[in-house]
MIDOSE-1310 file (N, C-alpha, C; in nm, 2 decimals, decimal comma, always signed):
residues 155
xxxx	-3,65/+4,30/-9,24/-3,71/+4,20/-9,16/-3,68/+4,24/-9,01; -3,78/+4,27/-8,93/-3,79/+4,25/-8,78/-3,77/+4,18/-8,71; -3,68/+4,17/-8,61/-3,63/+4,10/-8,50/-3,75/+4,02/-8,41; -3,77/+3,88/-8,44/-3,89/+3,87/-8,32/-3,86/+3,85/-8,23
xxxx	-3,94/+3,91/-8,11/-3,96/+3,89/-7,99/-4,09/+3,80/-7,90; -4,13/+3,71/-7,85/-4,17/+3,65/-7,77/-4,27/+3,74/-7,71; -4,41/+3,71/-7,67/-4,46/+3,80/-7,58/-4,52/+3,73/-7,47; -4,60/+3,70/-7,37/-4,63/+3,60/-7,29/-4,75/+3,51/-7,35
xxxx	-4,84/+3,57/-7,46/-4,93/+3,48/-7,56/-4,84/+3,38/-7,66; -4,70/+3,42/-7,70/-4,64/+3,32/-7,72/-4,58/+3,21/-7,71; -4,59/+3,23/-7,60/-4,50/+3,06/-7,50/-4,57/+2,98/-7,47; -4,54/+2,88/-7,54/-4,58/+2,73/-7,50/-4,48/+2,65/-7,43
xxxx	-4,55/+2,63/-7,30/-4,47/+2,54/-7,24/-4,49/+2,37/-7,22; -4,40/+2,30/-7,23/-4,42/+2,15/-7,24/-4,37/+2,07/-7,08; -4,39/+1,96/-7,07/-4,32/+1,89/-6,96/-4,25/+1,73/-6,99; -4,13/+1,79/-6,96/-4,03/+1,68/-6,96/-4,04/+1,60/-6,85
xxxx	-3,98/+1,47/-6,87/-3,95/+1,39/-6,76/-3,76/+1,40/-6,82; -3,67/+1,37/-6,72/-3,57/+1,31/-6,70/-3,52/+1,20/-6,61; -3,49/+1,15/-6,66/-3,42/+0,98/-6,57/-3,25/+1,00/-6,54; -3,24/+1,06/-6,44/-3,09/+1,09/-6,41/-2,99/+0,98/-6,36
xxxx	-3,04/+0,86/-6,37/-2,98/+0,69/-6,33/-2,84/+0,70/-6,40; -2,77/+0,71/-6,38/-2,62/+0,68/-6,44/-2,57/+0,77/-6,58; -2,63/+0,92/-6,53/-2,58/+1,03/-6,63/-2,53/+1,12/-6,52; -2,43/+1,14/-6,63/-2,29/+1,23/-6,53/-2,39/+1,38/-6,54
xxxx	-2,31/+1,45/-6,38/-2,43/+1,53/-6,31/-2,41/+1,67/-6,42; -2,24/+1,70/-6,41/-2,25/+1,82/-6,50/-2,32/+1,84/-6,66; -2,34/+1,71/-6,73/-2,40/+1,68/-6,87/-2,56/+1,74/-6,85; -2,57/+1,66/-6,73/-2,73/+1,67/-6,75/-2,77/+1,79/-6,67
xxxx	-2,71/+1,91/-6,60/-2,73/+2,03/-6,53/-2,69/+2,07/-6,67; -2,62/+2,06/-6,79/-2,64/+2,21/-6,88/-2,76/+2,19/-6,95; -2,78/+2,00/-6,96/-2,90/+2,02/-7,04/-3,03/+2,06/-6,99; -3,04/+2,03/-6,89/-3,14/+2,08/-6,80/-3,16/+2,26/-6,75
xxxx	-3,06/+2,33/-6,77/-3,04/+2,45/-6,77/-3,09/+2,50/-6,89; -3,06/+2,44/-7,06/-3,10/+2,47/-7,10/-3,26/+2,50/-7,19; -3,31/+2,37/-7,11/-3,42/+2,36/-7,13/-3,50/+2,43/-7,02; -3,45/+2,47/-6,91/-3,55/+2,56/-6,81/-3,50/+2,68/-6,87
xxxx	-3,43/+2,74/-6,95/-3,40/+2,90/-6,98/-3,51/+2,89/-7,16; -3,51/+2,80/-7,20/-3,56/+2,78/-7,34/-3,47/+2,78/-7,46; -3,37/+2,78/-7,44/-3,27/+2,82/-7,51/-3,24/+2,73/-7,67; -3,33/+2,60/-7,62/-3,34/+2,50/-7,73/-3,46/+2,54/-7,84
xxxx	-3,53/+2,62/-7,85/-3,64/+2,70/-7,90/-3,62/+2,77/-7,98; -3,65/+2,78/-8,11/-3,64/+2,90/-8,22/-3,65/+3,05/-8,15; -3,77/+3,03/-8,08/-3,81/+3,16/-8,09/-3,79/+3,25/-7,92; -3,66/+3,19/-7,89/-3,60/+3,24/-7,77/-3,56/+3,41/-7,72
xxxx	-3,63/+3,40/-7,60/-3,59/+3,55/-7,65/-3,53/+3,56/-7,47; -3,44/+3,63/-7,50/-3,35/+3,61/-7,37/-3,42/+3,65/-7,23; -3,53/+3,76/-7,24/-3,64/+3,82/-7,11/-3,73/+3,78/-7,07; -3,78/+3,68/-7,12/-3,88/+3,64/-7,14/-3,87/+3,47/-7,00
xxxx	-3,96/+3,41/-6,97/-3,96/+3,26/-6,92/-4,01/+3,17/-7,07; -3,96/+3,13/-7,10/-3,95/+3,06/-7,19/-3,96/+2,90/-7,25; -3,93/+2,86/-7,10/-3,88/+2,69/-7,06/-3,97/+2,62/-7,05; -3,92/+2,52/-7,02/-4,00/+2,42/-7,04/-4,02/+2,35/-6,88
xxxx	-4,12/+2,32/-6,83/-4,13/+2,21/-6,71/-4,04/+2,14/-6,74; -3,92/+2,08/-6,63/-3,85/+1,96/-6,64/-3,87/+1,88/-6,48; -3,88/+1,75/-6,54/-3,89/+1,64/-6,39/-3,73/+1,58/-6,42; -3,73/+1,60/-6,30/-3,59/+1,48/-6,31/-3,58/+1,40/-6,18
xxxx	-3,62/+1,26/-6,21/-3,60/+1,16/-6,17/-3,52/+1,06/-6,09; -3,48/+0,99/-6,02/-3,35/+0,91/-5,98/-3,24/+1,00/-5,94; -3,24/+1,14/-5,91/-3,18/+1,20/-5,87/-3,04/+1,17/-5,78; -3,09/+1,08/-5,72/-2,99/+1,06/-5,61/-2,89/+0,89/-5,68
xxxx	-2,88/+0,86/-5,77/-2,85/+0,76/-5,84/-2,76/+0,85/-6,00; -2,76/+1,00/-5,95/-2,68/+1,05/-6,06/-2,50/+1,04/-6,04; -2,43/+1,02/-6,13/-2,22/+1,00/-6,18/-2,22/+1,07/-6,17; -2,08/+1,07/-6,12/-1,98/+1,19/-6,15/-1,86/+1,14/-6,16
xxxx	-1,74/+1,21/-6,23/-1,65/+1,18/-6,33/-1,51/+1,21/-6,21; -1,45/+1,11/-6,23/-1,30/+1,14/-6,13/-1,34/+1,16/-5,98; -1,33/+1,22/-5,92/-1,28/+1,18/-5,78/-1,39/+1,31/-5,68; -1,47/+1,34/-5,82/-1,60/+1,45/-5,75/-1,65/+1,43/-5,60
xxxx	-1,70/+1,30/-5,63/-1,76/+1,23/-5,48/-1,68/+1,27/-5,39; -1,60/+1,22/-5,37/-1,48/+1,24/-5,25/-1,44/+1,38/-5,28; -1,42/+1,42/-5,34/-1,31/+1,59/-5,33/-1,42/+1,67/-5,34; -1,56/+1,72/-5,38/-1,63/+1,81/-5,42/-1,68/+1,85/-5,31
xxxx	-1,68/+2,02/-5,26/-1,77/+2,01/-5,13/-1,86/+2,09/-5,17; -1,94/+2,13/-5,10/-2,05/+2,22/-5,08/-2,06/+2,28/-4,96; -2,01/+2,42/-4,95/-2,03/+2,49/-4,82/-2,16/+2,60/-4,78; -2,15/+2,63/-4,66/-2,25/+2,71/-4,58/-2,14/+2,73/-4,49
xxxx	-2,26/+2,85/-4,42/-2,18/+2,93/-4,29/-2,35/+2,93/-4,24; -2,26/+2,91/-4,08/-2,35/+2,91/-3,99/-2,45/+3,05/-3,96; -2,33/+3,18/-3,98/-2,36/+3,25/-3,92/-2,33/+3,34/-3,78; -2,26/+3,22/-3,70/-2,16/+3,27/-3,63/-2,02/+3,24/-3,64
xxxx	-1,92/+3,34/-3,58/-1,75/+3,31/-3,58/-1,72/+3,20/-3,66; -1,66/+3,17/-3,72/-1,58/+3,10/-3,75/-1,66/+2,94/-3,80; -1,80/+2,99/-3,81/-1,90/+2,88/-3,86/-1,92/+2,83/-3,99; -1,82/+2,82/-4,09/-1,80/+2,76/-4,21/-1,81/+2,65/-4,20
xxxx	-1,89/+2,57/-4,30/-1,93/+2,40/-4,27/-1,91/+2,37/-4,38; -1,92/+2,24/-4,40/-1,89/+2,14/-4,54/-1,93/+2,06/-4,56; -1,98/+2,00/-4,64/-2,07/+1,85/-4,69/-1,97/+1,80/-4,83; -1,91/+1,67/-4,86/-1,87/+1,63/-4,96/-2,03/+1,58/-5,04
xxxx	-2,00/+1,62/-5,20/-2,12/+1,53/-5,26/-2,16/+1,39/-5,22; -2,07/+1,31/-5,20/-2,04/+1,18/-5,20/-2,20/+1,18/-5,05; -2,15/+1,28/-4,96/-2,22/+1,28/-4,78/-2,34/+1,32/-4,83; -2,40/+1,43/-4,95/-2,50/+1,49/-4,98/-2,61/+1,41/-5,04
xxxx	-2,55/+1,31/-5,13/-2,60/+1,19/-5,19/-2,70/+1,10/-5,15; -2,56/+1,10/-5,02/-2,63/+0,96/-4,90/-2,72/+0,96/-4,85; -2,73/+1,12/-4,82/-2,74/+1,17/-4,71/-2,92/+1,20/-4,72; -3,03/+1,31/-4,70/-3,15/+1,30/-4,67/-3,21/+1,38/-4,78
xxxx	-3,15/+1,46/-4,87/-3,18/+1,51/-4,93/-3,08/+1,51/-5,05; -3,07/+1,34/-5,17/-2,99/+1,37/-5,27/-2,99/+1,47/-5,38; -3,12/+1,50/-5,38/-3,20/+1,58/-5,50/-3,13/+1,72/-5,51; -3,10/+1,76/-5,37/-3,01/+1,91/-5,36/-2,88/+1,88/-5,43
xxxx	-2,82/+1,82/-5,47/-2,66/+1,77/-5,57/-2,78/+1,81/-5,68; -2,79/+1,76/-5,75/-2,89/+1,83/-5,85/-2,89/+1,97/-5,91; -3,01/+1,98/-5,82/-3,07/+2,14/-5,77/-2,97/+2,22/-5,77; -2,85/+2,22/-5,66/-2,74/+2,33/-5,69/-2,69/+2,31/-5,84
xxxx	-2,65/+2,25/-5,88/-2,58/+2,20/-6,03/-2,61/+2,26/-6,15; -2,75/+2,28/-6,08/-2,88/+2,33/-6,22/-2,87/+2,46/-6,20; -2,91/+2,52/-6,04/-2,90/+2,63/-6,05/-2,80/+2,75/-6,04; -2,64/+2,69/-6,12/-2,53/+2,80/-6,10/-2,52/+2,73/-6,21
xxxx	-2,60/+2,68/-6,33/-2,56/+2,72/-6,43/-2,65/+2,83/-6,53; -2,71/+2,88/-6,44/-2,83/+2,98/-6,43/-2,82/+3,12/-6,43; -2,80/+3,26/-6,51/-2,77/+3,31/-6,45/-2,80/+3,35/-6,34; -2,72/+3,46/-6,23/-2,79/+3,51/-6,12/-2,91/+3,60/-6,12
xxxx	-3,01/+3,60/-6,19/-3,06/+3,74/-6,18/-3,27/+3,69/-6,14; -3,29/+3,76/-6,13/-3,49/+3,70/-6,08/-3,52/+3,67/-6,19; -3,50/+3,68/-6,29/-3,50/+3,55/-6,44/-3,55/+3,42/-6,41; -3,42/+3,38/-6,37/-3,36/+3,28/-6,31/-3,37/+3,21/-6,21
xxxx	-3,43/+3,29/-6,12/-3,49/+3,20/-5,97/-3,64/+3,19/-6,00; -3,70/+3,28/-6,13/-3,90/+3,27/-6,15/-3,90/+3,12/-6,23; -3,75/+3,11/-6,35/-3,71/+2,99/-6,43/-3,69/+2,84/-6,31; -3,64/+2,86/-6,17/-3,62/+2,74/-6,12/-3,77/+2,68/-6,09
xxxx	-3,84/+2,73/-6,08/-3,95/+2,72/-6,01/-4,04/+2,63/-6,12; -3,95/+2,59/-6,25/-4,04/+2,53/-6,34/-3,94/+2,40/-6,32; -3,84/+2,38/-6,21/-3,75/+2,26/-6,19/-3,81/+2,16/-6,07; -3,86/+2,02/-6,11/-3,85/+1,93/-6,02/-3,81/+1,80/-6,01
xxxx	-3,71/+1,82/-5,84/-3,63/+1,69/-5,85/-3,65/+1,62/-5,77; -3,67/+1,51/-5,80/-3,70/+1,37/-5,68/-3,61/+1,26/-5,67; -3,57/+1,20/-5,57/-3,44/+1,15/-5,56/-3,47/+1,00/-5,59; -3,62/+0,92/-5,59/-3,67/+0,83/-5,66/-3,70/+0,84/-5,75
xxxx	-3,80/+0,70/-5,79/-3,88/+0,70/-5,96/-3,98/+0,74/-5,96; -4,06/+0,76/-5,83/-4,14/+0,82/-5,84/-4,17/+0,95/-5,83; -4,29/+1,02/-5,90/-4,33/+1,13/-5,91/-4,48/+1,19/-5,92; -4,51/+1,28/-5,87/-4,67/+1,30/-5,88/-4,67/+1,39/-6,02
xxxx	-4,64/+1,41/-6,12/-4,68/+1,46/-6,22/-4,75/+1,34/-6,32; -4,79/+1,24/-6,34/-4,82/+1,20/-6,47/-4,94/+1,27/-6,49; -5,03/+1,33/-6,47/-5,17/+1,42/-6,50/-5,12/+1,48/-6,63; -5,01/+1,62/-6,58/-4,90/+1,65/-6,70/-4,88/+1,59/-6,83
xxxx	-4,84/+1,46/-6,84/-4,79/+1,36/-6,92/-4,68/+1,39/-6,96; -4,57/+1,44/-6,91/-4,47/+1,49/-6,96/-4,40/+1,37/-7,05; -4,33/+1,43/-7,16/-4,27/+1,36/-7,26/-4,13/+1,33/-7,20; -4,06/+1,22/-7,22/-3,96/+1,16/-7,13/-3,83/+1,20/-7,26
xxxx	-3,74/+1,29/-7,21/-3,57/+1,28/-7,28/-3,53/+1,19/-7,26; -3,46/+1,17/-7,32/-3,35/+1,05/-7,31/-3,19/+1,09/-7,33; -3,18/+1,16/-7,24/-3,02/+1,22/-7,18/-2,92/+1,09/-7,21; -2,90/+0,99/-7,19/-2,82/+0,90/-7,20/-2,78/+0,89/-7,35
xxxx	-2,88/+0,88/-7,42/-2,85/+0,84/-7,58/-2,84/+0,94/-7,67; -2,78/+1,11/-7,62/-2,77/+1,21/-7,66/-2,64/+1,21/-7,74; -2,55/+1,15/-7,64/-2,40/+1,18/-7,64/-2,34/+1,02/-7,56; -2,26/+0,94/-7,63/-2,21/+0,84/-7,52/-2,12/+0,86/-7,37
xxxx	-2,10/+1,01/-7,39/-2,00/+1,07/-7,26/-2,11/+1,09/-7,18; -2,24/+1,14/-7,19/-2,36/+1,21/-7,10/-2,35/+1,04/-7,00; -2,29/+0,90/-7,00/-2,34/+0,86/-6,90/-2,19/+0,76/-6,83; -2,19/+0,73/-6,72/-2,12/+0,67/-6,65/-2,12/+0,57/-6,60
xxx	-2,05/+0,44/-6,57/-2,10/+0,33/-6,51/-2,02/+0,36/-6,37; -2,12/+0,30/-6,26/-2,14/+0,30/-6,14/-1,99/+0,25/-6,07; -1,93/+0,32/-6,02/-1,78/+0,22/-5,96/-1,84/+0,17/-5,80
């Protein structure tokens, strides 16, 4: 018996919705990682784009477990001397763009390679309920009712 392999006539791609309202950020970045690599699919084949469109929703209304908010940063450099900068999640959240807490989350659990950055490109995140995909119809997960740990209540 021969090993199957995937070719680009065999990928069918679907579209998800996700509602990230009070699911902890790391649960829903593997599940979401694993549905943009395809990995949930019989007929996965590791070279291939494979995934599925995912929407994820409420972005900016996503938990996190222990003291993330406050302790977790996210750095950049300016570019010049000694221009290291810092953003706490908690400030990223608030702040103008919550959807990037997300976005990074998803994409370092990704490998690093052009795979992986052709695979983001099937990722969208909005930090409301709304979204311009219903034409799509994407079929809605339900992340919360996977696992009772996948969700968190709001402190």
């Amino acid at each position: 018996m021969k090993t199957f392999s995937a070719t680009p006539a065999d990928i069918e791609k679907k579209w998800i919705l996700i509602d990230a309202e009070g699911v902890v950020l790391g649960r829903l970045a593997s599940i979401v990682a694993m549905r943009l690599r395809g990995k949930h699919k019989p007929s996965f084949t590791p070279h291939m784009d494979m995934g599925d469109n995912v929407i994820i929703i409420n972005a900016d209304k996503v938990q996190m477990t222990g003291n993330k908010r406050t302790d977790k940063k996210y750095y950049w450099h300016t570019g010049h001397p000694g221009g290291i900068k810092h953003r706490t999640a908690g400030e990223l959240l608030e702040g103008k763009y919550p959807e990037r807490v997300v976005t990074a989350a998803i994409k370092r659990m990704l490998p690093g390679n052009t795979l992986a950055r052709q695979q983001m490109t099937n990722l969208r995140v909005y930090a409301g309920a709304a979204h311009p995909h219903e034409a799509q119809s994407p079929e809605v997960l339900d992340v919360k009712s996977m696992n009772s740990k996948n969700t968190r209540v709001a402190k």
